[in-house]
C-alpha positions, -999 to +999 in steps of 0.1 A: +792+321+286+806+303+311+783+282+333+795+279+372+792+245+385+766+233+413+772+243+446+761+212+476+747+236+510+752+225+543+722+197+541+735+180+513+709+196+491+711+208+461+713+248+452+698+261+420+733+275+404+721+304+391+702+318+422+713+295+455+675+287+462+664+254+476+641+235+457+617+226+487+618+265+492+598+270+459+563+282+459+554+258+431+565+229+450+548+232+484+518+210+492+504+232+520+465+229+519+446+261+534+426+257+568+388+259+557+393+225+538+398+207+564+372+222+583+346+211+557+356+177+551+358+174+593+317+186+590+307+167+563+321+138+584+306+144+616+274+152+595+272+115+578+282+104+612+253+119+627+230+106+602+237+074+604+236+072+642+201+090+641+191+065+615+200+036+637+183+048+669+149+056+646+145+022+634+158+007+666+137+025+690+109+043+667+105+014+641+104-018+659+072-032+651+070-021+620+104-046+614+091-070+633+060-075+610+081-071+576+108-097+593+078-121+608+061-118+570+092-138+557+090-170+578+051-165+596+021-174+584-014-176+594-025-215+590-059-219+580-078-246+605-112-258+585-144-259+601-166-288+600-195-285+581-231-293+595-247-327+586-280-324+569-306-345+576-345-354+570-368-348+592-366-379+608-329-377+613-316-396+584-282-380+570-287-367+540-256-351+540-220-354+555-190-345+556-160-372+554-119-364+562-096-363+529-067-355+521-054-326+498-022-338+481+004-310+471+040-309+461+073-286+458+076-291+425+119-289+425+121-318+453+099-335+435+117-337+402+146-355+421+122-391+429+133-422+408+106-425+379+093-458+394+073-442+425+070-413+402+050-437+379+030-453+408+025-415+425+006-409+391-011-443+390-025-435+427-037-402+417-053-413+388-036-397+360-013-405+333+023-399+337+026-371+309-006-354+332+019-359+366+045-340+348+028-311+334+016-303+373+052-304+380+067-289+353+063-250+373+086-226+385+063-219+418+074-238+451+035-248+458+015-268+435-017-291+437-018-325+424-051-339+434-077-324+459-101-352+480-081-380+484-096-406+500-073-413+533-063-448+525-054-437+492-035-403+506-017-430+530+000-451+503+014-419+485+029-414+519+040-447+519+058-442+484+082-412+510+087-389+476+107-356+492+083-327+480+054-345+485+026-334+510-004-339+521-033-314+542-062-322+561-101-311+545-135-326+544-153-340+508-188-342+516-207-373+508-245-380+499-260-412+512-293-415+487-276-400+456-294-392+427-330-395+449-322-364+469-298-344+445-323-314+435-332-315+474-295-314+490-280-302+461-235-298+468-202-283+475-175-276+456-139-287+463-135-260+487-166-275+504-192-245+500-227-248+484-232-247+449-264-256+448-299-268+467-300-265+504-263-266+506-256-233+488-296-218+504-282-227+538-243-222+536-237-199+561-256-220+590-238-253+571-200-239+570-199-225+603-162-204+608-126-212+598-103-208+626-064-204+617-029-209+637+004-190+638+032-210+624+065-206+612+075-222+579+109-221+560+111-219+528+100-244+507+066-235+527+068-268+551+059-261+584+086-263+613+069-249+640+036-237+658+030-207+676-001-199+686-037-205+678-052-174+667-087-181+662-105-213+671-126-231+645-164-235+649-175-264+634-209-256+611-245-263+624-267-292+610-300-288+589-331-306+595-349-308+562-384-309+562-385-336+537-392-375+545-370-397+530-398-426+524-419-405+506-388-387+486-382-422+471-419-430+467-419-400+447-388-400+428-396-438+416-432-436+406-421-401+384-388-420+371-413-447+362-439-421+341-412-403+325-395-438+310-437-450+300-445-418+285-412-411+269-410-377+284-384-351+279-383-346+317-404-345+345-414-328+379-429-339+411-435-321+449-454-334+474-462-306+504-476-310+542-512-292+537-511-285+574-479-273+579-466-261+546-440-287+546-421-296+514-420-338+527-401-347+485-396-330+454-380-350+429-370-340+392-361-359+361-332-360+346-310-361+370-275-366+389-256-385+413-238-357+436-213-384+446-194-388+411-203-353+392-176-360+363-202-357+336-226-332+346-251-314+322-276-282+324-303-306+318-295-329+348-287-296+374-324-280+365-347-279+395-377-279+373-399-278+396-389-242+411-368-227+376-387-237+350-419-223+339-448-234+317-489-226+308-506-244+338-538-252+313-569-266+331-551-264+369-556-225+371-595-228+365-606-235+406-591-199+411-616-182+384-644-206+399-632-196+431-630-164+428-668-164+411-676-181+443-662-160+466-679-131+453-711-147+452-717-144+411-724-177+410-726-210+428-724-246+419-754-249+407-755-221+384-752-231+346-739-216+315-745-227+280-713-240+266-731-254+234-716-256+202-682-259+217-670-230+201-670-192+214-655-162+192-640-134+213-633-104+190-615-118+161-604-150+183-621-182+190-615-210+217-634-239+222-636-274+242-624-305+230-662-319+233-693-305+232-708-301+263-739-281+260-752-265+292-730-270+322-736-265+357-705-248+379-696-277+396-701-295+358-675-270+343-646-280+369-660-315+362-659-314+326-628-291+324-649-265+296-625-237+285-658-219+275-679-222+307-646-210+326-644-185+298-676-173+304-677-167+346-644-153+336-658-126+313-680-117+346-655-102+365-635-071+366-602-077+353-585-064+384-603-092+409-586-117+385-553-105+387-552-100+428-566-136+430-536-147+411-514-128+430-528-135+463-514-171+459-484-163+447-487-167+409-460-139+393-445-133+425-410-134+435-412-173+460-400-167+496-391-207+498-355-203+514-344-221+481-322-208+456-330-202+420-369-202+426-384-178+395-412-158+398-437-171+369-454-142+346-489-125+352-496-092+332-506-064+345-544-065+342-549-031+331-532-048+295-559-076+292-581-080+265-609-096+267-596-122+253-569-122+272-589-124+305-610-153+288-577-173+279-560-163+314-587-180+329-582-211+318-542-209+324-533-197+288-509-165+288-499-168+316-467-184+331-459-203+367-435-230+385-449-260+399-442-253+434-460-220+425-488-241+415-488-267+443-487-238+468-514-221+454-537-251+461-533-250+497-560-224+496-584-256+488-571-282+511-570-255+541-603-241+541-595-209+524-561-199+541-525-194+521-493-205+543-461-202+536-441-231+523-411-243+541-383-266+536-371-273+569-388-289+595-413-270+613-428-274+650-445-245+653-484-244+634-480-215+607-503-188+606-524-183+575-533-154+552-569-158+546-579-154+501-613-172+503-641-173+527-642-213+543-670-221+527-655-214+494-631-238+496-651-266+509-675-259+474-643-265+454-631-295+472-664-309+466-662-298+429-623-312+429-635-345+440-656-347+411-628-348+390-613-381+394-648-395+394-657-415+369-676-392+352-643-363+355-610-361+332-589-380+356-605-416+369-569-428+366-560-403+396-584-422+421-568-442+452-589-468+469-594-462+500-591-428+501-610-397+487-591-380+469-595-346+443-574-323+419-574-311+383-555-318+354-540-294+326-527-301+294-512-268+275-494-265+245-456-253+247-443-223+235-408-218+216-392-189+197-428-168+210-450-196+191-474-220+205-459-256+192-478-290+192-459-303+222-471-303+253-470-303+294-495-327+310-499-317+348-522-327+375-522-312+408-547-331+437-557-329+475-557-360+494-576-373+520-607-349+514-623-354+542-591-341+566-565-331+536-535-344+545-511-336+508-509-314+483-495-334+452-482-315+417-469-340+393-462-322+357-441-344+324-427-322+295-431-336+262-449-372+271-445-384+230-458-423+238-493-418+229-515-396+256-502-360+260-535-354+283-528-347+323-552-374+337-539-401+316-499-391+323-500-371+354-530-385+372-516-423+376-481-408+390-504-389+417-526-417+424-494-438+432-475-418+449-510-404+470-519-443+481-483-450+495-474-416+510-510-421+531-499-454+544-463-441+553-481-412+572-504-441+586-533-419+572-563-437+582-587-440+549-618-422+549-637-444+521-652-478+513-642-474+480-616-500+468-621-506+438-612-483+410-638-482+377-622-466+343-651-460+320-633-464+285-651-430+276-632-411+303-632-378+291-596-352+288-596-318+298-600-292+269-567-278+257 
């Protein structure tokens, strides 16, 4: 077949030989798209369009604070502007507490890694740390870290000095306690972000801290601060205390109890000393203790308020509340005498006994004498239940309302679970539990004519009203009775004070550990001072006195005599007897166990 050569059309294009058709003519090759597509793809863009424009006029008209804050949260931040904290002082305005300006030091760890090793060696030197201690701090991937927090300020001004980039300081208080150790258990202190931890600081920290005011500021990003904006809240510096203690007598009593604890090689001791006409705490000192100032090496032992958190048999001291109350209810009276011969009394399967044999013993004989057995005896007398409320009446077993932290509550059973043996021993101050404050309050029934007062450790100015637990008469028969006590004829000579007339009790009782009665002891001896107008209510208790004498009038007594004959004079208590000389008759007799 022959095959006819291309033909060239008008145009210049090319003609398909065997049928003369263009090739743009061809349906294959044509790139005409149909209509509705270019409709779509014109909505779908007017759509997005849309969107986007509604998008932009919601967060530009709707959204604007909302921004604002999430763009503000990146470079503003709420400074924090400390508050001053109140100055505690005694109640003759002594600072017993302050606070001083220091200095926080802080770093941005990156800058810092930059300084020459030199002032790096001397920043570490001024801080107080090794070098190897220095770099650990600033070995951190966060942009803020502490180095050291209360730096003194001249110290804070020669790391300044050293001009380390990434090194920076911030104003806050370090509080500082003029009479140390003395005061500790009193005051107590703050922590490094200057809030109570213990004592009247933490029992009094919202009056102390008073509020934290802040600023507005805007910081970049290493955290520095480039600019203030406002002042949001205002700072309100804390109130002051006024204690009621007295500093004179705090050191009177913290010295002669420091003294007794080193002579009788006690485990610890306790001492408080209360305003019988006020209900005044004026000292209350403990042993061991700390220095507030430099708490480095702190232990339990040291921190212990003893004399509100720990608890112990009172002995002999709780036996002018059973005389009392056999008083009160008008089952007895001083003269009244009970046969205490042989010194030994059997109680169901039980037996108790005095460490002498008395024989018979007038009321006012059995105080005297300190006879387990007489008190025993008036004891077994009574219903159960008028013991109990006596305790409780005072305050033994009840929670203390003292405004002071950590205070315990003691232990007194429920009387309908007494024995009678229980009820004799009770009576006495076996079985059952109290603090020495507990104790010291509790006596204010004697030196204020029968009436119970609260107990208060600031200063008061207003007379407190009393909650009446014996009749007036009552308590001037015990006084009496008390007075007899340091006599010499009584268990505690050593407790006299020339010049004054003075009476109390002692108590020796055994200690108890793992639910077992041990043979170590707590000597105590709790006494009323001047009797004639009483003035002071002294408690004064040693754990574990291991130098001879475990018996309260031969430990406790001499620490209350002492601290009784200089605390009168500071008061400028005149003395109401001719008395001044002091006669020990060698056979002084000790309270029974």
């Amino acid at each position: 077949m022959t095959r006819m050569p291309p033909r060239t059309n008008v145009a210049g294009g090319r003609v398909a030989a065997s049928r003369g058709v263009a090739f743009s003519a061809s349906p294959v090759l044509q790139v005409k798209m149909p209509a509705w597509r270019s409709r779509v793809v014109l909505f779908v863009l007017f759509m997005a369009f849309l969107t986007l424009a509604g998008r932009a006029l919601w967060l530009q008209g709707m959204s604007t604070d909302f921004l604002q804050k999430q763009g503000a949260s990146r470079y503003a931040r709420n400074s924090r502007l400390p508050a001053t904290r109140g100055k505690i002082t005694d109640r003759n305005g002594q600072v017993l507490a302050s606070s001083v300006p220091v200095k926080a030091i802080w770093a941005i760890p990156d800058d810092v890694q930059e300084a020459p090793r030199d002032k790096l060696r001397e920043l570490a030197k001024l801080l107080g740390m090794s070098d190897a201690e220095l770099r650990k701090k600033l070995d951190s991937d966060r942009n803020f870290v502490y180095l050291k927090r209360q730096v003194e300020q001249d110290i804070a001004d020669k790391i300044v000095k050293l001009g380390i980039a990434g090194i920076e300081t911030r104003k806050e208080y370090k509080r500082f306690y003029p009479e140390g150790e003395v005061m500790a258990h009193v005051v107590g202190f703050t922590n490094v972000e200057d809030a109570g931890q213990d004592g009247m600081e933490l029992g009094s920290q919202k009056t102390l801290a008073g509020v934290t005011g802040s600023r507005r500021v805007i910081k970049d990003r290493l955290g520095r601060i480039v600019e203030d904006i406002e002042a949001v809240r205002e700072p309100h510096d804390g109130k002051d205390l006024t204690l009621s203690i007295d500093s004179k007598i705090q050191y009177i009593a913290f010295t002669q109890l420091k003294d007794a604890v080193e002579k009788n090689k006690a485990k610890a001791g306790g001492i408080i000393v209360v305003d019988a006409r006020t209900g005044e705490v004026l000292a209350l000192a403990n042993l061991p203790t700390y220095n507030p100032n430099d708490r480095s090496v702190l232990t339990g032992a040291q921190l212990r308020n003893r004399v509100l958190t720990d608890t112990f048999e009172p002995g002999s001291t709780l036996k002018p509340f059973t005389v009392a109350l056999a008083l009160d209810t008008h089952r007895v009276t001083p003269s009244t005498v009970f046969q205490t011969s042989p010194g030994k009394m059997t109680i169901g399967t039980a037996t108790i006994g005095d460490s002498h044999a008395h024989g018979p013993l007038t009321v006012a004989q059995i105080i005297e004498k300190s006879s387990n057995i007489g008190t025993a005896k008036i004891a077994l007398e009574m219903p159960a239940q008028e013991m109990w409320e006596m305790f409780t009446n005072v305050g033994l077993g009840q929670q203390p309302k003292f405004g002071f932290p950590g205070a315990v509550a003691g232990r007194v059973r429920p009387y309908k679970a007494w024995r009678p043996i229980e009820q004799a021993t009770m009576s006495y101050g076996h079985g059952i539990s109290v603090s020495l404050i507990q104790l010291a309050h509790a006596y204010t029934i004697f030196a204020r004519n029968g009436d119970l007062i609260p107990l208060s450790f600031t200063k008061v100015n207003d007379s407190p009203i009393g909650q009446r637990v014996i009749s007036e008469n009552t308590a001037l028969q015990m006084r009496r009775m008390l007075e007899t006590v340091v006599a010499p004829g009584g268990t505690a000579p050593q407790a006299q004070v020339p010049g004054y007339r003075v009476g109390g009790k002692t108590g020796t009782a055994y200690k108890i550990e793992g639910g077992k009665y041990v043979k170590k002891y707590v000597s105590s001896f709790v006494g009323i001072a001047p009797m004639s107008d009483p003035r002071l209510i002294i408690a004064v208790m040693l754990d574990e006195p291991s130098a001879g004498s475990h018996f309260g009038g031969t430990v406790a007594g001499p620490v209350f005599a002492n601290v009784t004959a200089n605390a009168l004079r500071a008061l400028n208590v005149a003395p109401d007897s001719s008395v001044t000389n002091i006669i020990i008759p060698k056979d002084a007799l000790e309270e029974s166990m």
